[in-house]
MARVO-196561 format. One record per residue (C-alpha): x, y, z; residue in one letter. Coordinates in steps of 0.2 Angstrom, whole numbers, plus 5000, padded with zeros to 4 digits. Example, Ala and Ser with C-alpha at 12.3 -4.5 7.8 and 13.67 -1.06 7.14 Angstrom:
2
506249785039a/506849955036s/
END
This chain:
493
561055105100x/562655155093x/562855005083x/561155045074x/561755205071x/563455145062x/562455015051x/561155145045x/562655255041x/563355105032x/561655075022x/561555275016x/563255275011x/563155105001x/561655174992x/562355344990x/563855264980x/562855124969x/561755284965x/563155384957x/564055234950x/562555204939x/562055354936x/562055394916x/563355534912x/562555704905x/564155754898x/563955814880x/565855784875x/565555584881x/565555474866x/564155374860x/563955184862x/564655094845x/563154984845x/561855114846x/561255194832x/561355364825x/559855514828x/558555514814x/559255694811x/560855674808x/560755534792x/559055604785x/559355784782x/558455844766x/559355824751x/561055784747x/561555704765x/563655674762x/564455544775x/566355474774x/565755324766x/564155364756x/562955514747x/561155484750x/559855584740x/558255584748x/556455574740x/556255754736x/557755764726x/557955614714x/556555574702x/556255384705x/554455354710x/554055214719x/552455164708x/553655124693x/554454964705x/553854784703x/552654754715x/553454564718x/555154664721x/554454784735x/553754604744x/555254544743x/556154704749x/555054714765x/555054544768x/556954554770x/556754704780x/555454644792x/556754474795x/558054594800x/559154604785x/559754764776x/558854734756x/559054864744x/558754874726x/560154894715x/561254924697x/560254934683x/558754924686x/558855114698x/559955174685x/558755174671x/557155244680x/558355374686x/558655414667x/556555394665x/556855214656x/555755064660x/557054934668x/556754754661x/557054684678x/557554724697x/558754644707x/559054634724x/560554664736x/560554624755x/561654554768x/560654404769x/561754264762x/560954134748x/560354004762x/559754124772x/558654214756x/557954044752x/557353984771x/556254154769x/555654134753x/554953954747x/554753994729x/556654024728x/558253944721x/560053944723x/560753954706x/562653954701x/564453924706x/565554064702x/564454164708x/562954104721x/561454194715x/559554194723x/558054174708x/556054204717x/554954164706x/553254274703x/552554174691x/553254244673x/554154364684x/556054334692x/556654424706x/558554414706x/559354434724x/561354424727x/562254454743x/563354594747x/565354544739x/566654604744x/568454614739x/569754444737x/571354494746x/570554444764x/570054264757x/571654224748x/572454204763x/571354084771x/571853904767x/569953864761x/569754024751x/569553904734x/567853864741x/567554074740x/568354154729x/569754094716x/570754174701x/571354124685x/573454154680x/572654294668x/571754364683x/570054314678x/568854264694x/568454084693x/567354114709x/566654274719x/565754214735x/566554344747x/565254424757x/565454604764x/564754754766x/563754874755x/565054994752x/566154844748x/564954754737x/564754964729x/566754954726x/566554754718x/565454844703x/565754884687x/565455044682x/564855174694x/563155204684x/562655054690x/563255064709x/561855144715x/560555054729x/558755124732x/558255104752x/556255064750x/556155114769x/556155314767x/556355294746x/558055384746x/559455344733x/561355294742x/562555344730x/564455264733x/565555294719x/564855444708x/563655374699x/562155494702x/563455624695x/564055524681x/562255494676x/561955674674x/563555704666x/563055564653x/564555464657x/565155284657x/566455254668x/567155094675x/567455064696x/569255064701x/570855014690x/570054974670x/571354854668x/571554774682x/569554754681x/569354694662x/570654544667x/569654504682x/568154494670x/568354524651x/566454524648x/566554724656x/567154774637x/565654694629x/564554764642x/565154944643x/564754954622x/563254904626x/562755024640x/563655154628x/562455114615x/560955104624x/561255264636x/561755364622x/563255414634x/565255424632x/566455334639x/567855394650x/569455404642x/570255294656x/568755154655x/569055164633x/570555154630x/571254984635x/569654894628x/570854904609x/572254804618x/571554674628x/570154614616x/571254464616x/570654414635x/568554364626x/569554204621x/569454134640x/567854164642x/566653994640x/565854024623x/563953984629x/564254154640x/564754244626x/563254184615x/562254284631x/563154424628x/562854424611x/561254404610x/561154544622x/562254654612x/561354634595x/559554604602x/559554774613x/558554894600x/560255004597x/561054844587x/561654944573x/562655064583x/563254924594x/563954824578x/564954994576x/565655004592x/566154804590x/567054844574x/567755034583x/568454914597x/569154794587x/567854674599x/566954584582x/568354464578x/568254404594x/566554374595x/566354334575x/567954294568x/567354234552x/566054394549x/567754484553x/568854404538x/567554454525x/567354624530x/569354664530x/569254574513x/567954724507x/566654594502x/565454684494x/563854634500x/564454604517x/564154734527x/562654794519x/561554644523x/562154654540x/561654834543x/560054784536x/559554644546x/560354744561x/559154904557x/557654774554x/557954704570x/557954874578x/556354924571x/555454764577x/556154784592x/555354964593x/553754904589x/553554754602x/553754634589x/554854444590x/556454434585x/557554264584x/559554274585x/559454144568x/558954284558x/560654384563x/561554234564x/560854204544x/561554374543x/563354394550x/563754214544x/563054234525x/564554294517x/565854154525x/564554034519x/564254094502x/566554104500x/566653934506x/565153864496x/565953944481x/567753844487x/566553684487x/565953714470x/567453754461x/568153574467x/566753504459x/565553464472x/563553504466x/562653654471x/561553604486x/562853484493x/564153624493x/562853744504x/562453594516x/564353554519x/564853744520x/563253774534x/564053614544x/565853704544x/565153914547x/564153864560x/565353724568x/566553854568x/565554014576x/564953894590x/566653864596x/566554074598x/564854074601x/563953924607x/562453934597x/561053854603x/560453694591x/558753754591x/559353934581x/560653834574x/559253724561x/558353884559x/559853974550x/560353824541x/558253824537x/558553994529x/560153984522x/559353814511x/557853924506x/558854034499x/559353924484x/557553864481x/556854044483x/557854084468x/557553974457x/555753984460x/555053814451x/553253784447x/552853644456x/553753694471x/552853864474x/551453814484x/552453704496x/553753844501x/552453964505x/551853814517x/553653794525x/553653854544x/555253964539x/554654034524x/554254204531x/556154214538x/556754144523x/555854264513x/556254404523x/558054364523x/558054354503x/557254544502x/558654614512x/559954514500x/559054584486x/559154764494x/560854754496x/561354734478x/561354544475x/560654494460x/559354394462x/558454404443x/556854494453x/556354354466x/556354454481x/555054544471x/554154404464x/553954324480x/553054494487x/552054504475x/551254324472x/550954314492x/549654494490x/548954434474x/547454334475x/547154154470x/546754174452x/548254304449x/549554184458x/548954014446x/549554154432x/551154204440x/551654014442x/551053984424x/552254124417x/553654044426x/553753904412x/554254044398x/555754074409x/557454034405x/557653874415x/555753844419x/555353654417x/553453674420x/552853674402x/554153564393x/553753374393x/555053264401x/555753164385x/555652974389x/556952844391x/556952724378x/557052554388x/558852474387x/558652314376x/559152144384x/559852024374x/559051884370x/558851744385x/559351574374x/558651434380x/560051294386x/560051114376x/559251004387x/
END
């Protein structure tokens, strides 16, 4: 009996023990476990929620409405989301419907690496070296999504860090496949208006390095130490003119100033980028206050070196046709309508062509054979800059050569430059040389006003062209007389 008693003791007392032991503690000073996660409450206050790391503005205090997102950019976004991977939009996409501006694309940033984006989507693919990049096709539609980077001092010391991330002796970064977090990848960014991450699961804004502020402030402001950050990527100078120019916004004294001393590091950079840039620079509806900026900045004879030397030498027509072209440009842009980089191209490269062309002549070399030479060298020339594309390349030289044959305007010629596939360029590009102040004898003119006359009234116009000076139509071509062969005499037999 005692025995019985002893074990039942035993029993109680080991159950009494295993209770407490694995009893949760209730004591409000314990700390939380690292892996769970915080209380709704205490990250998704109303408004302005402030932790160490970050500022989130919620829905009710930011004007971005979810109706202005791609639908193919939210699919991606939950489907991300629903796999288990943070995805957020991000850059300049939630900086322009911030500022009430419709963004041209959206991109994406998660913590899903480039592999892991295109298991999930089959309509995906991995694109680039120096940095890995995923594009999801929608049809016409591209999604861009990149994984969160972070900073390079961790992968320089691992002994395979080439493979990641890799620096030239300027500083410039070869490669940037670091992954990290989102603050980190906030930090990697350039300039903080364009740090700024939309979380499509409550809608709110997360805001790391002022950039919400900055946008209210209308200021452009570059991410960490401006020079440091233009030698890791020298395309930030030609970027922020651009965001300048296109947000109307200043730029901060610290991110301005050593753009006029390190113009000089655009030369590294592979000229088929830069021709991106340009485009992108010229082609962005604010091109005439860009081109400014570029000449403000001392960037243009970087980018146009031969545009550069004809404007110090004060050409005279110069930088009035440029202008021109730049504020037609603008104003198509405005109205929806096509634009071609030739016709700039024609534009910023006309006055190297006509000084070199002239150089041609006076060493005796005829008209149209000097232009075709001088085109060969312009263009030669701006592509090891700018890598023009061949396609845009034969349009300009198409327009330059009209030019020539525009002018002269002979009869028999008229109706087969009105058919050319450039002619409305080319003709277009004469009007703005005749604005400027070239004298052109009245063809830009003539040329408007025989394409809105009708048929009848154009046969006239081509028949007063033969009482011009120069006009051939009405005179007779004087024959040759045949040359007289001597005599053949015959040979004795």
């Amino acid at each position: 009996m005692t025995g019985i008693i002893i074990t039942v003791l035993v029993v109680l007392g080991i159950s009494l023990a295993a209770y407490f032991w694995l009893k949760p503690s209730t004591d409000k000073d314990s700390a939380p476990s690292e892996s769970q996660p915080p209380e709704p409450d205490s990250v998704w206050e109303p408004g302005e929620f402030q932790s160490e790391d970050q500022t989130r503005i919620t829905q009710e205090n930011h004007p971005i409405s979810r109706r202005e997102i791609s639908e193919n950019a939210l699919k991606v976004l939950h489907r991300l989301n629903s796999n288990g991977y943070e995805a957020y939009l991000v850059g300049g996409c939630i900086r322009d419907l911030y500022l009430d501006l419709h963004p041209k694309d959206f991109d994406v940033a998660t913590n899903a690496t480039p592999e892991q984006v295109r298991r999930l989507f089959r309509n995906s693919r991995i694109i680039g070296r120096r940095f890995k990049l995923v594009h999801i096709l929608f049809g016409r539609e591209m999604i861009e999504v990149a994984t969160f980077r972070a900073g390079h001092d961790d992968a320089r010391s691992d002994s395979h860090s080439k493979d990641k991330s890799d620096h030239s002796d300027s500083g410039r970064i070869l490669r940037d496949n670091v992954y990290g977090s989102m603050k980190d990848d906030a930090i990697r960014r350039d300039f903080t208006v364009n740090a700024l991450y939309y979380d499509v699961r409550d809608y709110s804004v997360i805001d790391y390095c002022g950039g919400v502020r900055d946008l209210e402030n209308q200021t452009l402001k570059l991410i960490g130490d401006p020079v440091k950050r233009y030698h890791e990527d020298p395309v930030r100078m030609i970027r922020a003119l651009r965001f300048v120019a296109k947000l109307d916004f200043d730029m901060d004294p610290a991110t301005a100033d050593p753009i006029y001393d390190l113009g000089y590091l655009l030369s590294d950079i592979p000229s088929a980028r830069l021709f991106d840039e340009v485009l992108k620079l010229l082609q962005s509806g604010k091109g005439v206050k860009t081109f400014h900026l570029l000449r403000e900045y001392s960037l243009l004879q970087y980018l146009f070196p031969a545009t550069h030397h004809s404007l110090e030498a004060q050409d005279e027509f110069a930088e009035a046709l440029i202008i021109r072209a730049l504020e037609s440009t603008d104003s198509r842009i405005a109205r929806g309508k096509p634009v071609t980089p030739a016709f700039l191209f024609a534009a910023f490269l006309w006055a190297p062509l006509q000084r070199l062309a002239g150089d041609l002549r006076e060493q005796g070399v005829p008209p149209t054979p000097a232009l075709q030479q001088a085109a060969m060298v312009v263009l030669d020339n701006q592509c090891a800059h700018t890598a023009v594309p061949k396609r845009f390349t034969m349009v300009v030289r198409d327009i330059w050569e009209m030019q020539y044959r525009l002018e002269r305007r002979q009869p028999k010629t008229i109706e087969s430059l009105m058919e050319h596939p450039k002619f409305r360029a080319s003709y277009d590009f004469l009007v703005l040389r005749e604005a400027t102040g070239e004298a052109l004898d009245g063809a830009g003119g003539w040329w408007t006003d025989i394409q809105d006359s009708a048929d009848q009234d154009r046969n006239s116009m081509i028949r007063d062209l033969h009482s011009r000076p120069g006009g051939k139509g009405g005179q007779k071509r004087r024959r040759r007389r045949p040359r007289k062969r001597p005599p053949v005499m015959n040979k004795p037999q």
